[in-house]
C-alpha positions as CSV (number, residue, x, y, z in Angstrom):
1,X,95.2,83.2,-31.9
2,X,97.9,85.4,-30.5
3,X,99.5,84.9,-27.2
4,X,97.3,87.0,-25.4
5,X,93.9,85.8,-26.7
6,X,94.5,82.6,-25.5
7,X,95.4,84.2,-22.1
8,X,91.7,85.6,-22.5
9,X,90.2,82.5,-24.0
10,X,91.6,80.6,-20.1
11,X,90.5,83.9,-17.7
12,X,89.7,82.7,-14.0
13,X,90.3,84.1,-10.5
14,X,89.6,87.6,-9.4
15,X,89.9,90.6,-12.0
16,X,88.5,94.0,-11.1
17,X,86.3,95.6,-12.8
18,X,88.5,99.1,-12.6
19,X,86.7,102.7,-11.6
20,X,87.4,105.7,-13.3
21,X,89.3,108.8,-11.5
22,X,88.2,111.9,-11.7
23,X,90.2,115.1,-10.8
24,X,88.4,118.4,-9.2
25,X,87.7,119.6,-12.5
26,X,85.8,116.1,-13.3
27,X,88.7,115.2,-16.1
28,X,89.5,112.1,-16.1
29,X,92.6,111.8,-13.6
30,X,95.1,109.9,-15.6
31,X,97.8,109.7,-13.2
32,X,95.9,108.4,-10.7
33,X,93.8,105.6,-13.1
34,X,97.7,104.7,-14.5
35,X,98.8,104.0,-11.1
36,X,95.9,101.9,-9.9
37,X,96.0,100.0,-13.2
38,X,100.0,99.1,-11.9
39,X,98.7,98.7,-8.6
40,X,96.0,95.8,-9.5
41,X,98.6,93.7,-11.7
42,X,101.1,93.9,-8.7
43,X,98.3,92.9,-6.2
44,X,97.9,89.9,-8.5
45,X,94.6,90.6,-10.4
46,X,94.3,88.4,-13.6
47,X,92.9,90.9,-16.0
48,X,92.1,94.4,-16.1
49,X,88.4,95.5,-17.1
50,X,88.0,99.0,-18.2
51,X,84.9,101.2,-19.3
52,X,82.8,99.0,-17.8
53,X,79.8,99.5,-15.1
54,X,82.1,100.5,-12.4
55,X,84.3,102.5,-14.4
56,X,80.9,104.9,-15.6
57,X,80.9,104.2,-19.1
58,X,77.4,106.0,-19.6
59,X,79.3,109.2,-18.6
60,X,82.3,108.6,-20.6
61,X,82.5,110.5,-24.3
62,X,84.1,108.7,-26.8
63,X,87.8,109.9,-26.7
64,X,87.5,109.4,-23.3
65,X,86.8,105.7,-23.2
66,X,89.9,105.2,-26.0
67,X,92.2,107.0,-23.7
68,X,91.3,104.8,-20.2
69,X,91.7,101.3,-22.8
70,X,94.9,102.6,-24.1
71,X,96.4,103.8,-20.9
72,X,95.6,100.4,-19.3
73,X,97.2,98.4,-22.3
74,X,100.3,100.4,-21.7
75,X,100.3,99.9,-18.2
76,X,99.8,96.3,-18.8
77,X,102.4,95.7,-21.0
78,X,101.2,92.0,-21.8
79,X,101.0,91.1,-18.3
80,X,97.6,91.0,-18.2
81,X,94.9,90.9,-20.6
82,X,92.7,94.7,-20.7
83,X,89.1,93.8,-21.5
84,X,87.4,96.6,-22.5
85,X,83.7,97.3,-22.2
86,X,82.1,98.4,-25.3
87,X,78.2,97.7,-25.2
88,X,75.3,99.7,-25.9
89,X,71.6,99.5,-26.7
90,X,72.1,100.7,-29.9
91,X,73.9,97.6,-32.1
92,X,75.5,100.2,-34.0
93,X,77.1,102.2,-31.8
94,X,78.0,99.0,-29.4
95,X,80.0,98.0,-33.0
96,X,81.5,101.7,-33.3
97,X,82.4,101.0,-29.4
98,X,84.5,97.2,-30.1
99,X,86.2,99.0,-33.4
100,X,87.3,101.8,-31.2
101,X,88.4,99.7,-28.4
102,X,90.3,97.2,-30.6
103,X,91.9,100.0,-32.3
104,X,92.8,101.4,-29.0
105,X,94.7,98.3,-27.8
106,X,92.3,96.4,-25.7
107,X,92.1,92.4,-25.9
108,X,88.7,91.6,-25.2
109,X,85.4,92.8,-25.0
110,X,82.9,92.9,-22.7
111,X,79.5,93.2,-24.5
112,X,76.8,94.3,-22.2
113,X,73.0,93.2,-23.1
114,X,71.1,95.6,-24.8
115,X,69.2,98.0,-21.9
116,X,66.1,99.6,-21.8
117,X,64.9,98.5,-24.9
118,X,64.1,95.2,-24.3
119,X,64.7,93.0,-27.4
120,X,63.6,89.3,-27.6
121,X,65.8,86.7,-26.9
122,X,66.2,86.4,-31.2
123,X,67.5,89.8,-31.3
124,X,69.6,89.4,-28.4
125,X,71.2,87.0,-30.6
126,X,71.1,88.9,-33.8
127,X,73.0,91.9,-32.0
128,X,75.6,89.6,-30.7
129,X,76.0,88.3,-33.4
130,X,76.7,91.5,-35.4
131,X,78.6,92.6,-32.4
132,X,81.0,89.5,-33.1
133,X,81.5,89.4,-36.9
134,X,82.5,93.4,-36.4
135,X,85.8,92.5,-34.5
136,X,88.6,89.8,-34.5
137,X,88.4,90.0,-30.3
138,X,87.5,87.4,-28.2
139,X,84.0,88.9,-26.8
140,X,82.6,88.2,-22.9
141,X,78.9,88.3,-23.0
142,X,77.7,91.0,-20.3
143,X,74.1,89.4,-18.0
144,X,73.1,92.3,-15.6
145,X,69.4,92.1,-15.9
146,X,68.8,94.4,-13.0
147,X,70.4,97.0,-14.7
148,X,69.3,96.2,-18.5
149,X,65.8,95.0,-17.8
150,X,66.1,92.1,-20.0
151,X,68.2,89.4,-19.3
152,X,69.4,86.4,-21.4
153,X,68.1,83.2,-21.4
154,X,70.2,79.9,-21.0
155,X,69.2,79.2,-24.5
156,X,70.5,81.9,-25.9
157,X,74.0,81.4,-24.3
158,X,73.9,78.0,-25.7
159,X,73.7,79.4,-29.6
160,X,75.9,82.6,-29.0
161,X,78.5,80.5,-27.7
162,X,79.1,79.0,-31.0
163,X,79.8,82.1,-32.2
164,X,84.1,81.6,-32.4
165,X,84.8,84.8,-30.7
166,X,82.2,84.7,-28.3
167,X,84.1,83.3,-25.7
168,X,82.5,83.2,-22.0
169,X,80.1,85.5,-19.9
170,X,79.8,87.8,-17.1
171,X,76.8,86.4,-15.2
172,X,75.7,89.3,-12.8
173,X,72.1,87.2,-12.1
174,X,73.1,86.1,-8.8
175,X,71.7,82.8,-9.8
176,X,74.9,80.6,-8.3
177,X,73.1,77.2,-10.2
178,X,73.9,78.7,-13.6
179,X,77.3,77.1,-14.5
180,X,76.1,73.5,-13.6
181,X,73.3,74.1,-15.9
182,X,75.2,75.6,-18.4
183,X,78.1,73.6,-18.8
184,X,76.6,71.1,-20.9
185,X,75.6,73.5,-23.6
186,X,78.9,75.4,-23.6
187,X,81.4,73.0,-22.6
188,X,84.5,73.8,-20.0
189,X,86.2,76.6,-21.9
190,X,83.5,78.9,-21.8
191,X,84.6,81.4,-19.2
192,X,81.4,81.3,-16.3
193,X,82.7,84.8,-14.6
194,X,80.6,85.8,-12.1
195,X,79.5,89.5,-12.1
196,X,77.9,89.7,-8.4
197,X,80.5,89.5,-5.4
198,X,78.0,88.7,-3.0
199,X,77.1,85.8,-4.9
200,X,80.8,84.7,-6.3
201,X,82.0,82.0,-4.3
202,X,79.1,80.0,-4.3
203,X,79.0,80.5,-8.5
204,X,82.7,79.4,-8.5
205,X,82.1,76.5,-6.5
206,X,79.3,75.4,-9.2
207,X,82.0,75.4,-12.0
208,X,82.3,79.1,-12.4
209,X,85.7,80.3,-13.7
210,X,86.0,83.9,-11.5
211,X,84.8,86.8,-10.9
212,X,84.7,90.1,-12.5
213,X,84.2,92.2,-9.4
214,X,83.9,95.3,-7.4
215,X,85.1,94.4,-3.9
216,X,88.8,93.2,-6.0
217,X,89.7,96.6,-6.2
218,X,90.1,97.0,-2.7
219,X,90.8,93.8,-1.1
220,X,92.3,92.2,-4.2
221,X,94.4,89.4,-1.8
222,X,91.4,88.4,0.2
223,X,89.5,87.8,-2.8
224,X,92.5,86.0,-4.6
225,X,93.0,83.6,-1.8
226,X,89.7,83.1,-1.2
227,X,89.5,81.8,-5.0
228,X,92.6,79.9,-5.0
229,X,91.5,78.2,-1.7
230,X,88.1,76.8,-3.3
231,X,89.8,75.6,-6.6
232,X,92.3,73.6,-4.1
233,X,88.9,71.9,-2.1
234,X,89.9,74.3,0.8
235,X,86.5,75.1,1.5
236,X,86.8,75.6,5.2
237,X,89.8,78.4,4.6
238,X,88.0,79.8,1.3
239,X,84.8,80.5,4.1
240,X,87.4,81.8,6.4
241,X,88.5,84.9,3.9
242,X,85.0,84.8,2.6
243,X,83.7,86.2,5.9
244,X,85.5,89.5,5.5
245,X,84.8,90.0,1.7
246,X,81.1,89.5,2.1
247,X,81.6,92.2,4.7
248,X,83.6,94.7,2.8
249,X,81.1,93.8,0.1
250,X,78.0,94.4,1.6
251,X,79.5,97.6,2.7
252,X,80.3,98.5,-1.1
253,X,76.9,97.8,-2.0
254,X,75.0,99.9,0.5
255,X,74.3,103.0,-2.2
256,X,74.6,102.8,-6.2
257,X,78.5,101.5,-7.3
258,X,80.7,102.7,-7.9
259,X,80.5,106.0,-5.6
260,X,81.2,103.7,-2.2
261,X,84.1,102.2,-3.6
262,X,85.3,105.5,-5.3
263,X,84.9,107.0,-1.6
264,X,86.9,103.9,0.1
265,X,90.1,104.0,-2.3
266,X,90.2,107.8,-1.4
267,X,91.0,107.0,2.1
268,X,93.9,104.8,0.9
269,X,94.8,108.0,-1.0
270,X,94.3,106.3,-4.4
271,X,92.0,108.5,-6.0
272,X,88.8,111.4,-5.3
273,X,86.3,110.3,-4.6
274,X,84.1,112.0,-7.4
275,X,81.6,110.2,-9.6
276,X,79.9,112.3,-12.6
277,X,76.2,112.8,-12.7
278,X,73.5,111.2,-12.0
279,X,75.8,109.3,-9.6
280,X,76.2,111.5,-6.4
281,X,79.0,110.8,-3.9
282,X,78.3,109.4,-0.5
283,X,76.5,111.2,2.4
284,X,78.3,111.8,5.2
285,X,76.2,109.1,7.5
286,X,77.5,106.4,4.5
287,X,81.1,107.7,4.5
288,X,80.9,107.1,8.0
289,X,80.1,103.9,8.2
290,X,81.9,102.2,5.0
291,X,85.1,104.2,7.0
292,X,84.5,102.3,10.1
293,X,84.2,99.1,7.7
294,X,87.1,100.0,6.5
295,X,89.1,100.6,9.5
296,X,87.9,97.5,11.0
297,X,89.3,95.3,7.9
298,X,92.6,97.4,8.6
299,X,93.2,96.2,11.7
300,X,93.6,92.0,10.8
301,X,93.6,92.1,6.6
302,X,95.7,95.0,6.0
303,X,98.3,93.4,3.9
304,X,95.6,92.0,2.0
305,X,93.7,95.3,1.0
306,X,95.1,98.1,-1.3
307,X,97.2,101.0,0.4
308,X,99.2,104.3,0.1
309,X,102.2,101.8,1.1
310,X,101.4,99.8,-2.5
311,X,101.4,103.4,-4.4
312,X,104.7,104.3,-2.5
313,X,106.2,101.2,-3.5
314,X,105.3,101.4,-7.0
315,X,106.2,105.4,-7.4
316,X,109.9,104.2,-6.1
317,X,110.2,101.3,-8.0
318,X,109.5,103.1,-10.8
319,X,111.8,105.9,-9.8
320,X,114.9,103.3,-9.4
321,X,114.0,101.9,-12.9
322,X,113.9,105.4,-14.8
């Protein structure tokens, strides 16, 4: 396996599940989704995940989704795996999806479950399956039933994880008892990464391995030393930065992702705020209030959140190096 596959195959702590920039003309901002990528690596995030949820994959058209993986992978430059989602509810197209993403660069994909059609748990396993045998990837099984309508059952796990390149799973179920109960089925180095922020330190403190998560774009710091205090048995200090991220979370979560995170990066200047239909941006009560989240967070965790003074520092420091 090369060098960064294993980095893959051992993923824990925070990495976020990236949003896509859009500029006024609803392109896809490069500049601004390069820059972020940079920002996230320096802010300590262990892996970038593109074309996923967050970043609006539904919306994206093909060329588009290449371009995001293979601007990440350049921005990354090794440092960090790119994990690249890549899943439909077509098997087909999910396969043309992993081809293109592996030929664009990426180093993993994440493989959501099949959505709206609602296959049984046996062809859950048969479209993973083909999923699988179509790339040389290490693949990270996607759980969100709230958004597929079909979820997958421990059972299933158990098999697909057998399956070489099916290597762990984003759990988005909220059900925090799941890597206990899992663990003998799948052993230790199947990656457990939680999917649901509100739900992520009690699911790493069962055995999970991270999170792959929404409120890491934005307070990346508070969410790293959160994790790094509950692998150390620092409960009482992982509580402590837990009190602010389930705020900031909670606030993120009010209306559909990612349009209240879109908004709150675009008061630290990082990107518009825009989000493609259906998604709608925030009304102007809910801009109000995730601002005054926002600013409240400022005033004790600012060196922990994500900033203009970040994207300053980065513009110069690439400057100096040019």
């Amino acid at each position: 396996m090369p060098a960064i596959g294993r980095h893959v195959s051992k993923l824990s702590g925070y990495a976020p599940a990236l949003p896509t920039p859009f500029d006024a003309g609803g392109n896809i901002d490069s500049a601004a989704f390069e820059a972020f990528c940079d920002l996230q690596i320096e802010m300590g995030a262990t892996a970038l995940v593109v074309c996923g949820t967050t970043g609006e994959a539904p919306t994206l058209r093909p060329a588009e989704h290449a371009a995001l993986i293979r601007v990440a992978v350049r921005v990354a430059r090794g440092r960090v795996p790119v994990i690249a989602g890549a899943g439909s509810n077509s098997t087909a197209h999910a396969i043309e999806l992993t081809k293109d993403a592996e030929a664009a660069g990426a180093d993993a994909i994440l493989s959501v479950v099949p959505y709206y059609n609602k296959p049984m748990q046996s062809g859950l396993d048969a479209h993973f399956r083909a999923v699988a045998q179509s790339t040389g990837l290490p693949i990270i099984l996607y759980d969100v039933p709230s958004r597929t309508g079909r979820g997958l059952a421990d059972e299933t796990v158990a098999r697909l994880c057998e399956v070489p390149n099916i290597i762990g799973i984003k759990d988005a179920t909220g059900d925090v008892s799941r890597p206990m109960r899992l663990k003998p089925f799948v052993g230790a180095d199947f990656r457990q990464l939680s999917g649901d922020d509100a739900t992520a330190l009690a699911y790493i403190t069962q055995g999970g391995h991270g999170c792959i998560s929404v409120t890491a774009n934005l307070a990346p710091g508070l969410c790293r030393h959160m994790f790094l205090a509950c692998r150390q048995g620092q409960i009482a200090n992982a509580q402590r930065f837990a009190a602010p991220v389930m705020r900031l979370t909670a606030a993120l979560f009010a209306e559909t992702s990612p349009a209240p995170l879109k908004y709150a990066l675009s008061l630290r200047g990082l990107m518009s705020p825009s989000v493609r239909l259906p998604l709608v941006e925030l009304s102007e009560q809910a801009r109000h209030e995730l601002a005054a989240v926002v600013a409240e967070l400022d005033e004790r965790y600012a060196e922990h959140l994500v900033g203009k003074s970040f994207l300053v520092f980065n513009s110069h420091r690439q400057a100096v190096a040019g």
